[in-house]
Each structure stands twice: as C-alpha cells, then as structure tokens.
N, C-alpha and C positions, 0 to 999 in steps of 0.2 A: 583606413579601414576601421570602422565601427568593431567595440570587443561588446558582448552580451555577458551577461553573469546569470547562467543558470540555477534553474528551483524545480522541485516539484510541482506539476500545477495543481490547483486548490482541491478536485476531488482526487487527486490519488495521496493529497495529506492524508483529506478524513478519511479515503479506504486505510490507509494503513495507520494514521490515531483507533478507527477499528478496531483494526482488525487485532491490534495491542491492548487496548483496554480489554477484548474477547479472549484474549490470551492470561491479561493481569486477573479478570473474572475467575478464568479456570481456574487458576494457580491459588486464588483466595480459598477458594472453595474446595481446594484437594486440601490446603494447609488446616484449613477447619476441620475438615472432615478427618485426618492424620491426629489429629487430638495432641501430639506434641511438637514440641518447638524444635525446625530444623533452618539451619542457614542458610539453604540453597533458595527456601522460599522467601526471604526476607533479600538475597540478593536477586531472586526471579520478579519482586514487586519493584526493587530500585530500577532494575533494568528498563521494566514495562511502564514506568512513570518520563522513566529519560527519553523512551522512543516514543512516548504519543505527545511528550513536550519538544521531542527535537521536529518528528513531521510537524505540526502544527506550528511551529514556529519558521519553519522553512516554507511551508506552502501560506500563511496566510500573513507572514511578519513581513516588514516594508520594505526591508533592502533582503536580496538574496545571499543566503547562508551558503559559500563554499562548496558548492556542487561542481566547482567550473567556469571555465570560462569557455567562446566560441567567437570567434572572428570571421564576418563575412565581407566579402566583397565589394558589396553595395552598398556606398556611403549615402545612400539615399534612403537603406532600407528605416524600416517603423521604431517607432520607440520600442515596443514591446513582440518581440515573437512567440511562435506556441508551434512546439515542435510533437508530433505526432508520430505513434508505433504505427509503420507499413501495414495497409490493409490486409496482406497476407499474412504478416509475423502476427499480427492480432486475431487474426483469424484461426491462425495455429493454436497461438496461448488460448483462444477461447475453447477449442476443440482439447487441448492438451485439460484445461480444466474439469471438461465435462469427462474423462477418459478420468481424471483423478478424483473426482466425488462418485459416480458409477462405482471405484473401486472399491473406495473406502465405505459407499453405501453397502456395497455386498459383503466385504468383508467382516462389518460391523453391524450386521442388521442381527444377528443371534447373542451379541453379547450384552451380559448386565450396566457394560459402561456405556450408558445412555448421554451423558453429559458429553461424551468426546465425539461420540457421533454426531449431536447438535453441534458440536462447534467445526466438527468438517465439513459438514451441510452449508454452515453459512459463510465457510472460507470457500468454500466449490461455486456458488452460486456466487459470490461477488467477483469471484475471478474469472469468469464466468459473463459476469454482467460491465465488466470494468473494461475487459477486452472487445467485447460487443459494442461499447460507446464508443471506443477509442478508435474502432475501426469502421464504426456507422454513424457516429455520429455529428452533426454538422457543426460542432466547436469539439469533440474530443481531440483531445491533446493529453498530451502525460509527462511532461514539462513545459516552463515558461522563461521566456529569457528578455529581460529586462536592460537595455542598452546603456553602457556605461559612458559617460562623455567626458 
C-alpha cells in the first residue's frame, strides 16, 4: 500500500500567506497609529511572519511539511494526488462566507473604523472565491499528497 504525505495545495498557501500578511498589515498600522510601544504587537508581527513562512513553505517547499500522512489501496495509484472539498461542503463555506461579509458589511458600514471593514471585505470575498474554485473548478483542490516510496 502506497503512504502519501500530505500539503496544502499551492493556492490555499498564498490564500492564507494572504490573508496573514492582511492581518501582519493591520496590526503594523494600529501599532503606529497607538503611538506607544506595546508587546502584544511585537508578538502579533512574530506570529504573522511564522504563519506566512510556514504556509509558504508547506505549499510551495519540495518535500511535504507534517500535515499527515494517507494510505490508499491502489498500488498502482499516481505519484502525486490532489484531494478536493465536496462540491456541497464548498458550496456551503462559499454561502457560509457570503452570510459572513453581508454581516459584517452591515454591521460596519456606519463606523469610523474603515480599515477593519476593508480587511473583512477582502477575507469575505476570498472565502468566498476559494470555495467557489474549490467546488467548480476543473483542477481545485485544497490539498496535495505526494507519494512516499
């Protein structure tokens, strides 16, 4: 029985290198804007630098990083597979997203914090848009599993 060693596949690295650097952005820019030195932001940049070096290293680095392993049946099966979200579970998250940018569009469309609303606009529309590939599109996949021999 052939073992795989699972990854993220390459576009849900960069959604979530993303969606991390849009988070390491905010946090620069409350720290600037806060005028004095606090640690939580100094540990909120460490974090946001480890998570778009660990996606990025997992989806696009040579051997697979630690996600698993999966054992199939078919010792015939391909060097590499590409395992895909259920058209309906994807369908759901896409609906589930659009049900969560709606809200937070209405919730935040009267307030002065203009910057968090931009940044849930563009986390609602990639989730949004990532589940829609995932579930229509003719290579989406949202992991990849590379066969170990």
């Amino acid at each position: 029985m052939p073992r795989y060693q699972l990854r993220p596949s390459k576009p849900q690295a960069v959604f979530t290198a993303a969606g991390a650097a849009a988070l390491l952005i905010f946090g620069i820019v409350q720290m600037v804007r806060s005028g004095e030195f606090q640690w939580f932001f100094v540990l909120w940049v460490v974090i946001g630098l480890l998570v778009i070096g660990g996606a990025l290293v997992q989806g696009f680095g040579r051997r697979p990083t630690g996600m698993g392993t999966a054992t199939v049946d078919d010792a015939s099966a391909p060097a590499n597979l590409r395992f895909a979200t259920g058209k309906p579970m994807a369908v759901i998250g896409a609906v589930a997203g659009a049900a969560i940018l709606i809200f937070g569009v209405v919730k935040m469309a009267g307030t002065p914090n203009s910057g968090f609303l931009v940044l849930w606009v563009i986390f609602g529309v990639a989730i949004i848009a990532f589940n829609l590939w995932t579930a229509f599109g003719r290579r989406g996949a949202s992991h990849t599993a590379t066969r170990e021999d």
